[in-house]
N, C-alpha and C positions, 0 to 999 in steps of 0.2 A: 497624717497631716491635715487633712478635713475632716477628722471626726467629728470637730465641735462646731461646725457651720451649720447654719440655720438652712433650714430648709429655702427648697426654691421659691414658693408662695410667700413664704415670708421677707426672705430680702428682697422678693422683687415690691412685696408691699411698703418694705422701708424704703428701694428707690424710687417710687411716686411719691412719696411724702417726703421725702429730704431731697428734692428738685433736682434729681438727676447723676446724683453720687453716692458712693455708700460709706454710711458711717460707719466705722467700726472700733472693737477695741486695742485692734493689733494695726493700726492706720498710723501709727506716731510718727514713723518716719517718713510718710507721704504726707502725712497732716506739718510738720519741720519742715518739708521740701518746698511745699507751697505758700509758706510763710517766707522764706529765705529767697525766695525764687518769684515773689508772685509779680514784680515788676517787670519781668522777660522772661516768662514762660506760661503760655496758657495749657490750660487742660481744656481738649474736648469734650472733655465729658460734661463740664458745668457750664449752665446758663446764666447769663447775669440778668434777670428779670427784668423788668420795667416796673416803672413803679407803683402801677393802680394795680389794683386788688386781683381784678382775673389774669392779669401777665401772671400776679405772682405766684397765683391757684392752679395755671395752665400754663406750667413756665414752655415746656416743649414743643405744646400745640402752639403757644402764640409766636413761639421763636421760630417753630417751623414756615410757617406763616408769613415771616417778614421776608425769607430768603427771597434774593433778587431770581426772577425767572429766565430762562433762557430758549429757543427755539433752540435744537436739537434735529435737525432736520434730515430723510428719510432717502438715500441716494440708490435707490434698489434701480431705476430707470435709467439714471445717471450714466450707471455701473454698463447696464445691458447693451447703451445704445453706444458704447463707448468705440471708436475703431480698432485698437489695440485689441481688443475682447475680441471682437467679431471677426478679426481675422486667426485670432487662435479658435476662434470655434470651427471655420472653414477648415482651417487648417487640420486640424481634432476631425473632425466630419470625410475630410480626402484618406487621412490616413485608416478611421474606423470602416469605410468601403472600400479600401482596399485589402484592408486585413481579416475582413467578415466576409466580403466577397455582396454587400447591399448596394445597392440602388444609393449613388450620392445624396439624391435630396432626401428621402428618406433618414441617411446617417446625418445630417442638417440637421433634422427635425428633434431628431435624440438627445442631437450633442446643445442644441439650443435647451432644448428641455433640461438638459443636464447640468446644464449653464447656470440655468434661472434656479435650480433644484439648489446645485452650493450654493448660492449666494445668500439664498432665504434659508439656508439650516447654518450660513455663517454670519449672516450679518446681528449687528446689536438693534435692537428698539429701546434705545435710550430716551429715559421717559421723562419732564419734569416731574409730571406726579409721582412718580415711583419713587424718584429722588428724595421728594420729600415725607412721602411716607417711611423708607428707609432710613433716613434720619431717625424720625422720630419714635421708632422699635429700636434702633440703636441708641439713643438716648435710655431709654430704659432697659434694655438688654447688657449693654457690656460693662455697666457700673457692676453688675451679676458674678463680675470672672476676670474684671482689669481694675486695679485701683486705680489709677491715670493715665490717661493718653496725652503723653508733655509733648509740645513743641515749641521752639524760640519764637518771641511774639516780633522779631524783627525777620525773621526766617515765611512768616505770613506774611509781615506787609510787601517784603521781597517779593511774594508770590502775587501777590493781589497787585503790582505793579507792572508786574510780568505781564498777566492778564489782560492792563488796559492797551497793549502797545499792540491789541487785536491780531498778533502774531499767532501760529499753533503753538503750542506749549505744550511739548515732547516729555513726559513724562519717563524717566528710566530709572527704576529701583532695585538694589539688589532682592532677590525673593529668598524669604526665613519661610512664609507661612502663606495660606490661602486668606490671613484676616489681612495680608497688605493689598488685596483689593479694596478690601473694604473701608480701613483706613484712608487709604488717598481719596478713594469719592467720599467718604465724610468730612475729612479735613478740606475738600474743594466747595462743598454744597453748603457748608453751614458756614464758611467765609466767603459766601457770595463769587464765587471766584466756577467760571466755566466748568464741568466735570468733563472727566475723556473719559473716549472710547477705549477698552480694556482687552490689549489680547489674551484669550486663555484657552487653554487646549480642552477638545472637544470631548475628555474623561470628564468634565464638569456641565456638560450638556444632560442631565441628568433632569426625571420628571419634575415639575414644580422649581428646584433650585435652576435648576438652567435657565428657564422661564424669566427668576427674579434678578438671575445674573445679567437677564439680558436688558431687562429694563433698567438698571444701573450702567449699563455701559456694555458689558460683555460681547466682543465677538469671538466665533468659537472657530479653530486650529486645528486640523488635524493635526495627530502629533507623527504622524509619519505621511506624509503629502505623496509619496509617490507607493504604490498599493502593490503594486509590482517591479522586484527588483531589476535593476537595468533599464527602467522603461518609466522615464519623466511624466507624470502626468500635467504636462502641459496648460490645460486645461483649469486643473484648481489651481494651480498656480498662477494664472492669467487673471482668475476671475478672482483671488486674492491681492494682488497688487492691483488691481488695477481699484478693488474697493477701499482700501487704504488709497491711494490716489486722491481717490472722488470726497471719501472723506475728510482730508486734508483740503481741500478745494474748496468744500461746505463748511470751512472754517472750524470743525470739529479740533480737540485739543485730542491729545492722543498718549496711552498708555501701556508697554510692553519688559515684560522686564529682560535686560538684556542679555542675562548669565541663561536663560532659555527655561531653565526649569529653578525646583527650590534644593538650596544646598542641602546634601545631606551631610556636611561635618561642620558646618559654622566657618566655614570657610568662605569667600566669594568663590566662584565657580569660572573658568572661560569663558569671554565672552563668544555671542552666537550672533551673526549680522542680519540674518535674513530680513528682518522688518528695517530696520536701520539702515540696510542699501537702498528702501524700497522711499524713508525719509528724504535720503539726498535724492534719488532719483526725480522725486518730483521736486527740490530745488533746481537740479539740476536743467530738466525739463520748461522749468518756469511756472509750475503747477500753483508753487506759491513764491513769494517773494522772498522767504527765509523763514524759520522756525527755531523757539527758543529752548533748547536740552535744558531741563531739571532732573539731575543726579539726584536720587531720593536713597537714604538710607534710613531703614529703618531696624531698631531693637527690640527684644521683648526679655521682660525676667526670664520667665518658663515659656517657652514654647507652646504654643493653643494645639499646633497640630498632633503632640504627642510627640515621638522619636521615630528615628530614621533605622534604629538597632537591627530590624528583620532584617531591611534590606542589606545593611551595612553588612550583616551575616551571611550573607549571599542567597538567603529566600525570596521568592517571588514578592513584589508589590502585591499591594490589596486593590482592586479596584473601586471605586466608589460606586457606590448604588442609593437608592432612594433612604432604605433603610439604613444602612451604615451610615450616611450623613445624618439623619434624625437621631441615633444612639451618641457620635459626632458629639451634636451640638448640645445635646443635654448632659453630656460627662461634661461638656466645657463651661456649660453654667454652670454648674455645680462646682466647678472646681475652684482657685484660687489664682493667678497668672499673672500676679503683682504689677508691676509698672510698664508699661507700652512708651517707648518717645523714637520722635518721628525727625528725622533731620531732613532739610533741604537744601542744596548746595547753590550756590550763586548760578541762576541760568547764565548760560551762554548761547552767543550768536550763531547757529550752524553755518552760515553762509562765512562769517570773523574765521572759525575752525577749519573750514573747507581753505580756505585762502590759507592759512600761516600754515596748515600739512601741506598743500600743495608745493608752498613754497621749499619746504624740505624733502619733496620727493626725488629730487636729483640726487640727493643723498647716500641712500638708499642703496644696501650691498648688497651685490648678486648672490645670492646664495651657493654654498659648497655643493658637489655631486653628491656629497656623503649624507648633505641632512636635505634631502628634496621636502618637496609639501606635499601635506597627507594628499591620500588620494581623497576624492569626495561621491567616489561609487557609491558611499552607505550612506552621504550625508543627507538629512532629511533638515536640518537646521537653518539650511538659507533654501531663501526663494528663488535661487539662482544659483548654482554650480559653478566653480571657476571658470567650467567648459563654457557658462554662456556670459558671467561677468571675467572682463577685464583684469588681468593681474594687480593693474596701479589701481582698479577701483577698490577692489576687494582689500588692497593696504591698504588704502584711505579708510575706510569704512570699519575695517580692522583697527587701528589705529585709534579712533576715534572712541570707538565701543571701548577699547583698552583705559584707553583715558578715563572714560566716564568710570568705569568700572574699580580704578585706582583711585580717584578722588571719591569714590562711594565707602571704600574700604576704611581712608583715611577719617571720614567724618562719622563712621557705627559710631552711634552712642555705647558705651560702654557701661553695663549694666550692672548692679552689685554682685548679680548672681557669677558674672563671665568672672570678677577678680575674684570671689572665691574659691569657684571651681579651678583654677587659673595656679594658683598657690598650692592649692592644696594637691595637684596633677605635679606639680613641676617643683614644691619645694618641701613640701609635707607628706608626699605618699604612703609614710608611714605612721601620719596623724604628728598633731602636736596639740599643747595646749591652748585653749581660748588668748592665753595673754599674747603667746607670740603669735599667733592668727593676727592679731591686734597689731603688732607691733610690725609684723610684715606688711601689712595691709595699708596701714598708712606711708611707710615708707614708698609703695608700690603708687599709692595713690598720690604721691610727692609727685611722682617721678610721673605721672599722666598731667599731673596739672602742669609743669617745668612743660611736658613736649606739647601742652596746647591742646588734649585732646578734650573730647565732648564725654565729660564724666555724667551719668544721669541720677548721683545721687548724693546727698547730703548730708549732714549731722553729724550723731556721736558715731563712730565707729563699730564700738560694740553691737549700737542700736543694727548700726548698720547689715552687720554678720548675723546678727540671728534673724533680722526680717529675709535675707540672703540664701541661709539655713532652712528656715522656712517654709520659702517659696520652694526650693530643690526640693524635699524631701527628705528623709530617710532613707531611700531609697537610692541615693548618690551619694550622703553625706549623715555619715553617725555622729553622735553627741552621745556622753556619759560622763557622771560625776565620778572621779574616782580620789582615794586619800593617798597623799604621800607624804613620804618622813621623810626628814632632814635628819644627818647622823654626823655626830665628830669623831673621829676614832672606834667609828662602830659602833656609837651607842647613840639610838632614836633620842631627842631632844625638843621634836617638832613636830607633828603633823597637819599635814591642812587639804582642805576640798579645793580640787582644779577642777573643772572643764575641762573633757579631753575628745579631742575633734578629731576626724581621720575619714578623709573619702574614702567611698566603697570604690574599690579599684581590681574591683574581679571586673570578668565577664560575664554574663554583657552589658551591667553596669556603666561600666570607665565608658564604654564608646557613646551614651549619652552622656557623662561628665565631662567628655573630650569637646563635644558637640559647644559646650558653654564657654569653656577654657578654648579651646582654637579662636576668638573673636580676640582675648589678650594679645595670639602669639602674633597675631596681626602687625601690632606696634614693634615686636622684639625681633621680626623676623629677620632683617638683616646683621643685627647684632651676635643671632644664632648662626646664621652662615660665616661669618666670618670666625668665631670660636671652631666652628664645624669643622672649616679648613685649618683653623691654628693648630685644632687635633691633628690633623691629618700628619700636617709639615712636620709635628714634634713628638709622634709617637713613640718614637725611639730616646730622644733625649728624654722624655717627661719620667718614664721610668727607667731610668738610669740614675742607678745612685750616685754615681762619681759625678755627673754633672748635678744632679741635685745640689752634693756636697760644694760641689765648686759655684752654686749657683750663678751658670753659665748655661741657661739654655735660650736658647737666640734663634733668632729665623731673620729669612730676608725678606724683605715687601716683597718683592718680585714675585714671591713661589708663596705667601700668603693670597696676593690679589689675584694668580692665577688657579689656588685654589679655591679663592672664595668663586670665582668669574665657573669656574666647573661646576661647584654647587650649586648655583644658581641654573645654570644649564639643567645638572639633573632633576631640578623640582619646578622647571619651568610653566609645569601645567598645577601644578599646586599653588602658585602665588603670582602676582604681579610684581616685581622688584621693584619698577620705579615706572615716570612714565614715559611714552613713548619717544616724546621729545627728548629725553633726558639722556645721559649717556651711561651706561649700568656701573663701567670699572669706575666712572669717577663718584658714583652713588656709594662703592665700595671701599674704595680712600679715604671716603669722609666718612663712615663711617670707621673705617680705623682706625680714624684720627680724635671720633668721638669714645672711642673706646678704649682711647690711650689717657683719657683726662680722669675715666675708671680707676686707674693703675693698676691693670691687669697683666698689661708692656707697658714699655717705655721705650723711646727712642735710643739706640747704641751709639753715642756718638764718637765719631772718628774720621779724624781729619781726610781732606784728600791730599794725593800723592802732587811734589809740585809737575810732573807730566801732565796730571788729567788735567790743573788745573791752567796749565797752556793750552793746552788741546782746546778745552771751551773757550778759551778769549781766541784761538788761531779758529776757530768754525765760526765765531761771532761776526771776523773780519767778511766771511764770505756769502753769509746769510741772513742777515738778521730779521726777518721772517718765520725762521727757525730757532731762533735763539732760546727763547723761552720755552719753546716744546723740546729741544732737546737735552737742556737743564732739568728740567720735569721728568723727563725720560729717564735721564741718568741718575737723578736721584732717587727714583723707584730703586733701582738696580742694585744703585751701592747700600740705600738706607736698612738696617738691620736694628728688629728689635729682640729686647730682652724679656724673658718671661717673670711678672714676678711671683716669688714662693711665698707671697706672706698667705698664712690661712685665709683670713677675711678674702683677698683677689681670686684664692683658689675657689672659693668657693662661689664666688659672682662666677666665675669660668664655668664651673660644673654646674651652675642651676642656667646658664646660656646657652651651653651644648646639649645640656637634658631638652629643650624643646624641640629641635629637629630631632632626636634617637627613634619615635616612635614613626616618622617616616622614612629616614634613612632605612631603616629596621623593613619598611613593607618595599622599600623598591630594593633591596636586598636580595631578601629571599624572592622576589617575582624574580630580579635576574639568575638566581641561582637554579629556580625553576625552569627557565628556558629552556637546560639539557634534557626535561622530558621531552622536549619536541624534536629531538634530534633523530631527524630520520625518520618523522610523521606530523600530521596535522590538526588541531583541536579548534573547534568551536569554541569561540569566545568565553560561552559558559562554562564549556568544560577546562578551559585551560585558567579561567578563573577561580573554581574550583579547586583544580591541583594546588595553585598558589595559597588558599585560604586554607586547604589539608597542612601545608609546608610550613608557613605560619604558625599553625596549631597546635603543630609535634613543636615546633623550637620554644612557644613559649609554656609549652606543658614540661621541658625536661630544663627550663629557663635560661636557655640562649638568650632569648630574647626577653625583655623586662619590664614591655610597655603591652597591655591587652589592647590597647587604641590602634596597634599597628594590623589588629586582624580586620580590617575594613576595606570595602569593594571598591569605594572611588578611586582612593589612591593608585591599587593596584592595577585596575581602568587606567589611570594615565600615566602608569611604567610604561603598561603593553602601548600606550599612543606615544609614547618614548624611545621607543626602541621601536617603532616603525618609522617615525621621524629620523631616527639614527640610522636607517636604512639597514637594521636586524632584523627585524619583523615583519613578514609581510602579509599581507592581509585580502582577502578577494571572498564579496559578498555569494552566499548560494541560498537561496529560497528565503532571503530576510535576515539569515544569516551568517555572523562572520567569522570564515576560519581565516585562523591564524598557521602559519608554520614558515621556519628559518629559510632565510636567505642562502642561498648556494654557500658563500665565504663562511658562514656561520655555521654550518650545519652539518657540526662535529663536535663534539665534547670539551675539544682544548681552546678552542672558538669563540664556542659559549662561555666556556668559562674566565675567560681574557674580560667579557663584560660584565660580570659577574665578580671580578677584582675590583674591576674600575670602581664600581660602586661603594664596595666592601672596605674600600680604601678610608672611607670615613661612616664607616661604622665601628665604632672603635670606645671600651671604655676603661677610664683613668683610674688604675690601679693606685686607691688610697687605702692601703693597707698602711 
C-alpha cells in the first residue's frame, strides 16, 4: 500500500513548499471534498497566508506568530497550602506513625515531602511557547501521514464563543488515538481559543515525550491510584483533586477523556467519573461559578495507533518506552492515514445539567436485590469510591458522563473507511463485485444523509471505495480482476472483466476490520436488537414450513418489546441505548414503528371485542389520568404483527440480525463457560482465557461464523454482567481478580439456566 510513497526528506520538502499540505496524485477525493465543502469546513492543516511576500514565504512561522497569547498560570503552591490537602496529609502522617511505629512529626515530614513529590511528577507546565512551537512542527509534520484535518467552520466559531463567556470549558472526547491529544490543543491554539490542561496516564511520562506532553498541557495519572489493594491511598488522591480544583479556579480550560482509556473495538467504551465528580464538585463547592462540557468526537480513516488485535487476542499490552515511541512515530510518517475530522458538539451549561438531573432524581428506581452495584474493591477509575461519594452523586455524575458519551457516539464522523469495512463485514463477507459495493454503498449512504448523520466524505462513489480501499490496505480488504461469462442455454456468449472485492475475514485480520465497521453498527444498533429479539420470538415459526406456506407468522408487541428490553439488558456494557433522560422501551417502540415503514412486519389488524371496548370507556369514567396510559398499555398487548416473506424484507432481516451475531456469539459461549468454574475459582486472566480457548474450538469446527467474536473487551463485560446479575462474584487478592460462582449458581444445571437465557438469541435462519 506504500510502496510507491516518496521518501520522508522528500515530502516533507514538498510540505514546506506547498505551505503546509501535501499535494499529491492520489489526493482527488480530498482535493472534490474541499472544493464541495470549502464554505463550512476548514482544514487545519492550511494556512491562508497574508498577503506581502514574507507571510507568504513564512506561511507557519508568521501564522504561528499572530496566535492570541494566553498566561497559563502555575498552581504548585496554591495546591500545597490548600486545607483540604493538609489535613489528608496529617491525616496520611497519624496513620503512617502508627502503622511504622515513627515519631509523628517525623511521618509529617515524609508524607509533606511526599505530598510536594506527586504533585510536581503530576502536574502540567503548560507553556505558551511550547504551544506554539508545537503548532508549527505540526504544521509541517502531519500533512506527512493525514491528508486533512476537517472540521465545521460553524463547529469553531461555536467554540471560540464558548471561550469568550471566560467560563472553564470542559473538554470530553471520546479516545480512538493518543493524536486526540494533539488535535484538540492544535485546533484550540491556532484558533486563538484557550488550550486545556490534558489528563493522561502516567505510561506516557516517558523521557523527552512526557517532558513535551507536559508543556502542551499534560498532567500525568496514575493509572492504578491505589498501590496496594484494600488500602485507598488517600493521599494522591487528595493531592489530585484538589490540583484539578486549583486549576479550575486559575481559570485553566480543562481536558479528559471520559470512556477512561482508548477503545479497543471502535466502539465508545463506559463511561468512567472520576475527574467529572471532581468538575461538579468544585461547582458544587462554588470553586467556580459554572463550566461549559464540549462533547468532542473525533474520526480517523486508518487509525495512527496501529490495532488493538494483540491485545484483543488476549496478549499482554506493549508498554511505551523512549524507543518504541521513536520507531512509533516514524512508521507513522511514513505511512498514509487519509482523512482526520474532528466534530464538536453544542457546549452545554454544567450548572443548566446539574439542575434539569436533579430535578428527575426523585425518579429514580430502587434497584432489584438481584442486580446490586458492582462492588468498587478493584475500582481504580474514580477518585472517590461509592464508599466515600454519595449514591445520588455518583447517579448524577453518572448520568451526565452517559449523556455526554451518547451524544458523542451520535455525532462520529463517519468515515469512508467505517462504510466499507462496515458492508463488506455484514453484507459481503464472501466478497462481491465493485458494481454492487457501489450500489450498496450509496444506498447505505442514502440512508446516513435521511438520519442526519456527520458523513465525512464526498464525490463519486467509486472514487470514493478505492481511496477507502486504499487507505485499509490489503491487508483487510483484497481486490482482483477477474473474467466472467454470461451463457444462455449453456453456451458462453459474453465475457467481461469485473472487479471483485472481498474483506480478508480470517484471523486476526476481521478484528481489526471489525474495529472500522463497529463505528457503522453504532447507527443500526437498535434496529439490530430489535430483529435480534424478532428472532428470538419466531424461531419456531420461521422454519416451519406449514406457516411459511400459510404465510402466517406473527408475534405480539408485548413478547417483541420484552425481548428487545432483554437484549438490551444483556449488552448493556456494550452500548448506550439511549440517553439517560429518555425512557429505553419507548426508544424500542419507535423504533418498531420505524421498522415497520421497512416492511419487514406490518401491523395485524383486528378489531376489538365489544367487552374490551366498554371496559375502556367504563375505566375512562373513573380515571382519566390514566386513560391514555392504559389504552397505550393495552394496545401493546393486544397489537400483533405479521412477518413478511418477501425476499428483498428477508433479506433487510438477515443483514439486521447479522450485526449483533458476533456479540451475541462472545457472551454466549462466556456464559457457557462459566460451568468451568463450578466448584472453583480463576483469576480474571485465567478465566478469560478459558472463554477465548472456547471461542476458538467453536469457530474452528464453525459453530460460530464471526472471527470478531474472539475478542477480550467484550468477554470483560459478560464476566461485569453476570456479576451485576448477581452470578459472579468477584474479590480482589494482590492486584488481582478472582472470579468464582455464587452459592445458587454453583452447579452445572445453574450455570447452565444462564447459559440458555443467552443462547436464546443466538440463533440462525435456516435459508435453505
Amino acid at each position: 500500500m506504500y510502496d510507491e510513497s516518496p521518501g520522508f526528506f522528500k515530502r516533507w520538502l514538498r510540505v514546506v513548499v506547498v505551505q503546509g499540505y501535501l499535494e499529491t496524485a492520489n489526493d482527488s477525493l480530498v482535493n472534490v471534498a474541499a472544493k464541495q465543502h470549502q464554505s463550512n469546513i476548514t482544514n487545519l492543516l492550511v494556512v491562508n497566508s497574508k498577503p506581502n511576500i514574507l507571510s507568504k514565504i513564512f506561511s507557519h512561522t508568521s501564522h504561528v506568530f499572530s496566535f492570541m497569547k494566553y498566561d497559563y498560570p502555575r498552581v504548585t503552591e496554591t495546591v500545597l497550602d490548600d486545607e483540604r490537602l493538609k489535613d489528608a496529609i496529617r491525616q496520611t502522617a497519624r496513620d503512617t506513625s502508627r502503622a511504622d511505629g515513627i515519631p509523628e512529626d517525623e511521618a509529617l515530614k515524609k508524607t509533606e515531602a511526599r505530598a510536594r513529590t506527586i504533585l510536581e511528577r503530576m502536574q502540567s507546565s503548560l507553556s505558551d511557547a511550547v504551544l506554539r512551537f508545537a503548532a508549527w512542527t505540526l504544521y509541517k509534520l502531519l500533512p506527512l501521514f493525514i491528508q486533512s484535518a476537517a472540521v465545521q467552520s460553524r463547529h469553531i466559531e461555536m467554540l471560540r464563543k464558548a471561550n469568550e463567556t471566560n467560563l472553564p470549558l470542559i473538554f470530553m472526547p471520546l479516545h480512538r488515538s493518543h493524536l486526540d491529544y494533539i488535535m484538540i490543543s492544535f485546533l484550540t491554539v491556532t484558533n486563538n481559543i484557550r488550550s486545556p490542561l490534558v489528563a493522561a496516564g502516567d505510561n506516557l511520562r516517558i523521557p523527552f515525550f512526557g517532558g513535551l506532553m507536559s508543556g502542551l498541557g499534560a498532567f500525568f495519572i496514575k493509572r492504578r491510584l491505589d498501590p496496594v489493594a484494600g488500602r485507598r491511598d488517600m493521599l494522591y488522591r487528595a493531592t489530585l483533586h484538589t490540583y484539578i480544583m486549583e486549576c479550575l479556579r486559575a481559570g485553566h480550560n480543562l481536558e479528559f477523556f471520559v470512556e477512561g482509556g482508548r477503545t479497543r473495538t471502535g466502539k465508545p467504551c463506559m463511561p468512567k467519573g472520576g475527574i467529572l465528580s471532581v468538575v461538579i464538585d468544585a461547582y458544587m463547592d462554588g470553586t467556580i461559578e459554572d463550566a461549559l462540557l464540549v462533547p468532542v468526537s473525533m474520526n480517523y480513516e486508518r487509525l495512527v495507533d496501529g490495532n488493538f488485535v494483540r491485545e484483543q487476542l488476549g496478549q499482554p499490552k506493549k508498554m511505551e518506552t523512549f524507543g518504541s515511541t521513536i520507531r512509533a512515530i516514524w512508521a507513522t510518517l511514513m505511512g498514509n492515514y487519509g482523512i482526520v475530522k474532528v466534530d464538536l458538539c453544542q457546549p452545554f451549561s454544567l450548572k443548566e445539567m446539574l439542575k434539569f438531573f436533579q430535578a428527575q432524581q426523585n425518579k429514580l428506581a430502587i434497584p432489584s436485590p438481584a442486580e446490586r452495584p458492582l462492588k468498587v474493591t478493584m475500582s481504580t477509575s474514580s477518585l472517590y469510591g461509592t464508599d466515600v461519594v454519595v449514591e445520588e452523586h455518583r447517579q448524577l455524575v453518572d448520568k451526565i458522563a452517559r449523556h455526554v458519551v451518547y451524544d458523542c457516539s451520535k455525532s462520529t464522523p463517519i468515515m469512508s473507511t467505517n462504510v466499507v469495512a462496515f458492508l463488506l463485514l455484514n453484507k459481503f463477507r464472501e466478497g462481491c463485485t465493485l458494481d454492487k459495493l457501489v450500489e450498496a454503498f450509496d444506498a447505505l449512504r442514502q440512508e446516513l444523509e435521511w438520519a442526519k448523520r456527520d458523513v465525512a466524505f464526498c464525490g463519486e462513489t467509486i472514487d470514493i471505495i478505492n481511496h477507502a480501499m486504499e487507505i485499509l490496505g490489503p491487508g483487510l480488504v483484497k481486490q482482483q480482476r477477474q473474467e466472467i461469462t454470461d451463457a444462455v442455454d449453456g453456451h458462453p456468449i459474453k465475457s467481461q472483466l469485473v472487479t471483485a472485492i472481498r474483506p480478508v475475514a480470517i484471523l486476526p485480520n476481521v478484528i481489526e476490520l471489525a474495529y472500522y465497521s463497529n463505528t457503522m453498527l453504532l447507527h443500526y444498533v437498535m434496529d439490530s436488537v430489535v430483529v435480534t429479539a424478532l428472532y428470538a420470538a419466531l424461531k419456531t415459526q420461521i422454519n416451519d414450513p406449514q406457516a411459511i406456506a400459510a404465510n402466517d407468522i406473527t408475534v405480539a408487541q408485548s413478547v417483541l418489546v420484552e425481548n428487545a428490553l432483554a437484549v438490551c439488558d444483556i449488552l448493556k456494557y456494550e452500548f448506550i441505548f439511549c440517553k439517560p433522560c429518555q425512557d429505553l422501551e419507548e426508544i424500542v417502540i419507535r423504533t418498531i414503528e420505524n421498522l415497520m415503514t421497512t416492511g419487514i412486519f406490518y401491523k395485524k389488524e383486528e378489531g376489538l371485542l365489544e367487552e374490551e371496548i366498554w371496559s375502556k370507556k367504563y375505566a375512562k369514567h373513573f380515571d382519566d389520568s390514566s386513560d391514555e396510559e392504559y389504552i397505550a398499555e393495552s394496545q401493546i398487548k393486544k397489537t400483533e404483527f405479521k412477518l413478511s416473506l418477501e425476499l428483498e424484507h428477508s433479506k433487510r432481516m438477515e443483514f439486521l440480525h447479522t450485526l449483533l451475531r458476533p456479540l451475541i456469539d462472545t457472551y454466549t459461549f462466556s456464559a457457557f463457560s462459566l460451568k468451568k468454574l463450578v466448584g472453583r475459582s480463576l483469576s480474571e486472566r485465567d478465566l478469560v482465557q478459558e472463554i477465548l480457548g472456547e471461542i476458538k474450538t467453536n469457530i474452528d469446527q464453525g459453530i460460530i461464523n464471526y472471527g470478531e467474536s474472539l475478542c477480550v473487551d467484550p468477554i470483560k463485560n459478560s464476566l461485569k454482567l453476570f456479576e451485576k446479575k448477581n452470578i459472579l462474584e468477584c474479590h480482589p487478592q494482590e492486584h488481582v481478580k478472582i472470579y468464582y460462582l455464587k452459592d445458587e449458581y454453583d452447579d452445572d444445571a445453574a450455570a447452565n439456566t444462564v447459559y440458555e437465557t443467552i443462547a436464546a438469541y443466538k440463533w440462525t435462519r435456516n435459508t435453505d
